[in-house]
N, C-alpha and C positions, 0 to 999 in steps of 0.2 A: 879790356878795351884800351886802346892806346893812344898815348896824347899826343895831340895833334900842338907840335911846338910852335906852329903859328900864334897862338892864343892859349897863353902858360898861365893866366889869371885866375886863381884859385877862387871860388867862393866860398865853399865848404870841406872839410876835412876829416873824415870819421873812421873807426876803425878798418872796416871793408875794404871803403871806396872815397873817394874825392868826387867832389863836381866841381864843376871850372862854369865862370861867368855869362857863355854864351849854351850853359845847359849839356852840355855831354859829361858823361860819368866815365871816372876810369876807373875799375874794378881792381884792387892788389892781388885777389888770387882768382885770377882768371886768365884764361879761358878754363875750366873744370876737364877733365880728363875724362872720357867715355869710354864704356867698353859696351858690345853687342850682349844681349839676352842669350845664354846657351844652357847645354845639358850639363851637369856635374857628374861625372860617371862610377866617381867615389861616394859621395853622401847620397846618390840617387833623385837630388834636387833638382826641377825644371824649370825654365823660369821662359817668358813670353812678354814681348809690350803691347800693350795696347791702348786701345785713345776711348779715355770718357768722354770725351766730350771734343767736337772740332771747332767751336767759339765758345765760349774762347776756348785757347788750347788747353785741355787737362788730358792728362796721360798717366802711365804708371806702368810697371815690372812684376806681374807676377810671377810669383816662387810657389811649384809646389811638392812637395817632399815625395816619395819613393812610395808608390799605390801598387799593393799585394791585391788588394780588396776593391774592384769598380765599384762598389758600392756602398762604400764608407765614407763616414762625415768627419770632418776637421774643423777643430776650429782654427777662425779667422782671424788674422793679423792684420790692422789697417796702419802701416809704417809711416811715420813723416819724418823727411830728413831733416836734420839742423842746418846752420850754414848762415847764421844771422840775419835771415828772412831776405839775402840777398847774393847768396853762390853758392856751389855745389849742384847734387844729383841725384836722382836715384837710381841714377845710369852710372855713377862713376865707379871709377877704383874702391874709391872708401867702404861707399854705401852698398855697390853691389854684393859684394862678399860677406858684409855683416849682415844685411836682413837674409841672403841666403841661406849662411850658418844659421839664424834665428830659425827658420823654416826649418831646416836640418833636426836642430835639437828639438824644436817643442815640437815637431811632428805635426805642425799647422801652415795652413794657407796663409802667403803674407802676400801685398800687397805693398808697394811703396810708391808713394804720389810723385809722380812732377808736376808738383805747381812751380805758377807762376811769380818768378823774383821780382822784388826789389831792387832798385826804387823805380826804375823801368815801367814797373807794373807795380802803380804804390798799393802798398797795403789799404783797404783789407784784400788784395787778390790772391793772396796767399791762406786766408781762412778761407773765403769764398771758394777758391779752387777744392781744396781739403773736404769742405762741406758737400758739394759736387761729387767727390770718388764717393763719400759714405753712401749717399742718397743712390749713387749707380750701383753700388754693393748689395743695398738694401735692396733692389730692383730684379735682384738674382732668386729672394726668398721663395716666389712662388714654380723658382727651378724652370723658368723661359728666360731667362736674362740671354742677354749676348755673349757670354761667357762661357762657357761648357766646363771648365774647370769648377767654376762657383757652382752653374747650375748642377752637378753630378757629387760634388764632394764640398761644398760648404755645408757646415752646423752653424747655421745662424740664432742658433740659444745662445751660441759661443762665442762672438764678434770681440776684437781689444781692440783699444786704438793705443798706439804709442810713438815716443817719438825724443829726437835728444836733444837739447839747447832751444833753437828757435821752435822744432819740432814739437820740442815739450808743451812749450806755450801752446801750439798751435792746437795738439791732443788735448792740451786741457779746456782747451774751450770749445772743442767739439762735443766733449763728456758733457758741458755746460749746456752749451746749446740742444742735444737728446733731451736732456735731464727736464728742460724749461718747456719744450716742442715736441716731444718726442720724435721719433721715425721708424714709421710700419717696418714691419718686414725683418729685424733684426730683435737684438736683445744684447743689448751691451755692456758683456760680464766686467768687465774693467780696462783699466786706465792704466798706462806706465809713462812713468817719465822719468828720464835720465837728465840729470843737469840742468833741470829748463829753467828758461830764461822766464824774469820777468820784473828787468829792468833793475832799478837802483843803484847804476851806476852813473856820474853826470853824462861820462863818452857815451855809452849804449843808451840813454833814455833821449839824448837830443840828435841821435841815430834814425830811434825808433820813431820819434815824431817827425823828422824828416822824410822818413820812407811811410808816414802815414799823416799825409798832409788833411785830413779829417776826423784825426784824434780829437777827443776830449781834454787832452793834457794828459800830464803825469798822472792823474786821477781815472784814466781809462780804464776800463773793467780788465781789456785783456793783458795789461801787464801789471794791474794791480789790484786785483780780485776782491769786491766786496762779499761780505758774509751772505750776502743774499744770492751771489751768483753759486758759492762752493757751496751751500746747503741743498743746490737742484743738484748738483753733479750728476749725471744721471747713470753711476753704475753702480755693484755692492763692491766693489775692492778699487783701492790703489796702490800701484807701487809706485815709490819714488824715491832715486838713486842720488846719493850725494856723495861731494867730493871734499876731501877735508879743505885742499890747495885750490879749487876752484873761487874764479874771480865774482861767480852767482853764489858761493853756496849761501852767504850770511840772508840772501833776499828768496834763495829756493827753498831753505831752511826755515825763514818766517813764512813762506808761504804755508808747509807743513805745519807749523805752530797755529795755522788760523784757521785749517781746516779741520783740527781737531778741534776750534773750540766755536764750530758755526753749528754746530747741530747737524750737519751731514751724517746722515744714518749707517756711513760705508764702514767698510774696514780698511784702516792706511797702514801699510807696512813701508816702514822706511827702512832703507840698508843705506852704510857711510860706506865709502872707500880710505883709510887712513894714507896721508901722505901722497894721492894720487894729483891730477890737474886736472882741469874740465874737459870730457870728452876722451881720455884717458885709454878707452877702452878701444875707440876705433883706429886709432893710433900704434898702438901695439898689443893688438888682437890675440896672440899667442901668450899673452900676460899672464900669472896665473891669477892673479885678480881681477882680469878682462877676461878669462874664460867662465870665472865665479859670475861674474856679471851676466854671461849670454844664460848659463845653466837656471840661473837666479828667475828671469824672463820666463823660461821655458818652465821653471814649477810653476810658477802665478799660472801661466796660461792652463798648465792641464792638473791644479788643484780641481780638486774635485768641487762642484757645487752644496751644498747644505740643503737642509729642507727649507720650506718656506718658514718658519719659525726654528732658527737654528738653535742647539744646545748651550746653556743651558734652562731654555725656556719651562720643560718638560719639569726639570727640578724643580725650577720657580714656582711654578704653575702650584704642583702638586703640597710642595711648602704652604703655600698661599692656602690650599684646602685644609689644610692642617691646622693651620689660624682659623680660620674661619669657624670649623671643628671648635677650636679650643673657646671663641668670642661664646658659645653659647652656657658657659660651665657656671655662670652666676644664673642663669635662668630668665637672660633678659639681651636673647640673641633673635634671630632674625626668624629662625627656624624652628615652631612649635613642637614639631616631634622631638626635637636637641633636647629643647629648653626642657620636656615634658618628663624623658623614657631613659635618656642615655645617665650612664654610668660612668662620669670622667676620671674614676680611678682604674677605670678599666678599659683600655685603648690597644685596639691592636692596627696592625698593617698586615697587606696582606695583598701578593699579588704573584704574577708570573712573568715569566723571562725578561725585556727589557723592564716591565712593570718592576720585577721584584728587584733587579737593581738600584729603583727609585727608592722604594721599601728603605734599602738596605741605607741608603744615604740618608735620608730622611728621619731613620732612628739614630746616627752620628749626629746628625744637625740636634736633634728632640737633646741629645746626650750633654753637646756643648754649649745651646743655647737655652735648653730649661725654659718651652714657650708655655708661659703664663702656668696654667693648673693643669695641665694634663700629663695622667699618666701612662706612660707606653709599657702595659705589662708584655708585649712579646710581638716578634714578627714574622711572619710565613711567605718562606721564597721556596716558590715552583718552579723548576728548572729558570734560575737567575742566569742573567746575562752577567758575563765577565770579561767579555773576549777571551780572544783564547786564536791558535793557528786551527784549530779543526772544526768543524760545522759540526753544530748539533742537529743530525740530518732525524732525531725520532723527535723533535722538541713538539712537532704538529701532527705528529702520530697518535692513533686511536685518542680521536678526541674525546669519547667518552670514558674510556679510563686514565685518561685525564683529570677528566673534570672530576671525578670519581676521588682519585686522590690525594687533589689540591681540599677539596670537602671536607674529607677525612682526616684531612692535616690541622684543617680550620676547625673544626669541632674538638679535636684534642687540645688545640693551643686552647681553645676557652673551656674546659676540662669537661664536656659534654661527653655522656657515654655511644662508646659505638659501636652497633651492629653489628 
């Protein structure tokens, strides 16, 4: 925006922008540079705009990667630019090219918001907006949304939201907001954040409250997260990217430090960039550390999911029976028949394929930890798992010779005669 030198009277001065006395703002890096949605003919990337919402304005660019298969699912990238909650695009030079390439490598639908700036459109209208595309995203689950890209090839088990500097912030408090509210229709496997912003500076935090004239203070949840809000987070991973030379890292850094120790149930995988500067990545994209960076996003995205009770629970679990086991060896355990019949100098294991892997760790643990009085005379592994590069394609073959002899195995180990 440009100043109008009739009335040069400054009132405010912030990193961005300035506002002058009779209320007009002049933006430092504006007007932002546009380019049109097009085809990529190299990465086989397509991308389209379209409008969530016509009041207020929310819109957004989808990206989607190169479809052999009409009828494969992807997962879903919900992008938010940075820009200090008050310039930039998802239409621009910068942003276009980078959530592109993202869509490219991790082989997922992305999505990148224009919401509405700052201070123009004070905050909150930049989470509100953000909150808006999720809820029209989630809207695609039962495959009638307005969208036919979403409705035909989104995997909504698989939704991320991410986002970098102001973006960050904004991602993280959408994860927050799921986490506390939930929203039908998706399942939001994780979080990334690159650089995000969340204040601590005196310039940026008397920014932030001027572009959000119904803060709470410095003490606002969304730039300065109580334990109570990062314990809902509502995904199982996060990533989050930091920069050695960045002007956020020491306040994106302790924000890492508090969400490991709120009780949030997730998994945080943090990566540094040594020597880099905030933002780093979209700046000179060819990097080899800003290419480290997109590849980084695109494993998070298509790590594979775990069971509902990941590894190593099954150990756990099984240990725990083993205690349990051993509580009855004085004769004053829980379990009559223990207390009554069993012989604790004579203990075996004894199991098959993933089972007898357990087995097989279970007598290392009995070896190094020497739990209470039990003694493990021997263990019986029927075709043990180990991995390996070739399938055990007879492991479920003739299950009765089989069972036949895993039996046979067990009766020898307790020196029983056999037939």
């Amino acid at each position: 925006m440009e100043m109008d030198s009739a009335n040069p009277e400054v009132a405010h001065e912030f990193r961005f922008f300035r506002v002058y006395k009779d209320g007009r703002v002049e933006k430092f890096l504006w007007p932002t540079e546009k380019i049109p949605a097009s085809d990529d003919t190299i990465t086989g990337v397509q991308s389209k705009d379209v409008v969530i919402s016509p009041e207020p304005q929310v819109s957004a660019r989808i990206f989607r990667p190169r479809i052999t298969d009409p009828t494969c699912k992807l997962p879903v990238l919900l992008y938010i630019h940075g820009g200090g909650f008050s310039f930039e695009s998802a239409f621009s030079t910068l942003y276009d090219p980078h959530v592109r390439t993202l869509a490219a490598e991790a082989n997922a639908i992305a999505i990148s918001v224009e919401y509405r700036l700052a201070p123009e459109h004070p905050i909150p209208a930049c989470y509100d907006d953000c909150w808006t595309a999720l809820q029209w995203l989630a809207s695609h689950s039962g495959g009638n949304g307005p969208e036919p890209w979403l409705n035909n090839n989104a995997d909504f088990d698989r939704v991320f939201i991410g986002g970098d500097s102001a973006g960050g912030n904004i991602s993280h408090t959408l994860a927050v907001r799921i986490g506390s509210s939930g929203l039908p229709g998706l399942n939001l496997a994780g979080t990334v954040l690159v650089h995000p912003f969340f204040g601590g500076l005196e310039e940026d935090d008397k920014m932030w409250l001027y572009m959000c004239p119904t803060s709470s203070g410095l003490e606002d949840p969304r730039i300065k997260p109580p334990a109570g809000d990062l314990v809902t987070i509502g995904c199982e991973r996060m990533l989050v990217f930091l920069a050695e030379n960045d002007h956020l890292r020491r306040v994106s850094g302790a924000y890492c430090e508090e969400l490991k120790k709120s009780g949030w149930g997730g998994k945080l995988e943090i990566v540094e960039s040594p020597g880099e500067e905030h933002c780093f990545h979209l700046f000179n994209p060819s990097s080899e550390k800003a290419v480290a960076v997109i590849k980084k996003i695109a494993s998070f995205i298509n790590q594979k999911r775990g069971p509902e009770h990941p590894l190593p629970i099954a150990y756990d679990d099984s240990w725990a029976a083993l205690k349990w086991v051993a509580s009855h060896s004085t004769g004053g355990g829980h379990e009559p028949w223990l207390n009554d019949y069993v012989d604790f100098k004579r203990i075996f294991l004894a199991r098959d394929s993933v089972g007898a892997n357990i087995a097989h760790n279970m007598a290392i643990r009995v070896g190094s930890e020497d739990p209470d009085v039990i003694k493990l005379v021997g263990i019986v592994l029927v075709h043990p798992y180990f991995w390996g590069k070739e399938p055990i394609g007879a492991e479920d073959a003739d299950v009765q010779q089989k069972w036949h002899a895993e039996n046979v195995a067990f009766r020898v180990a307790i020196n029983e005669r056999v037939r």
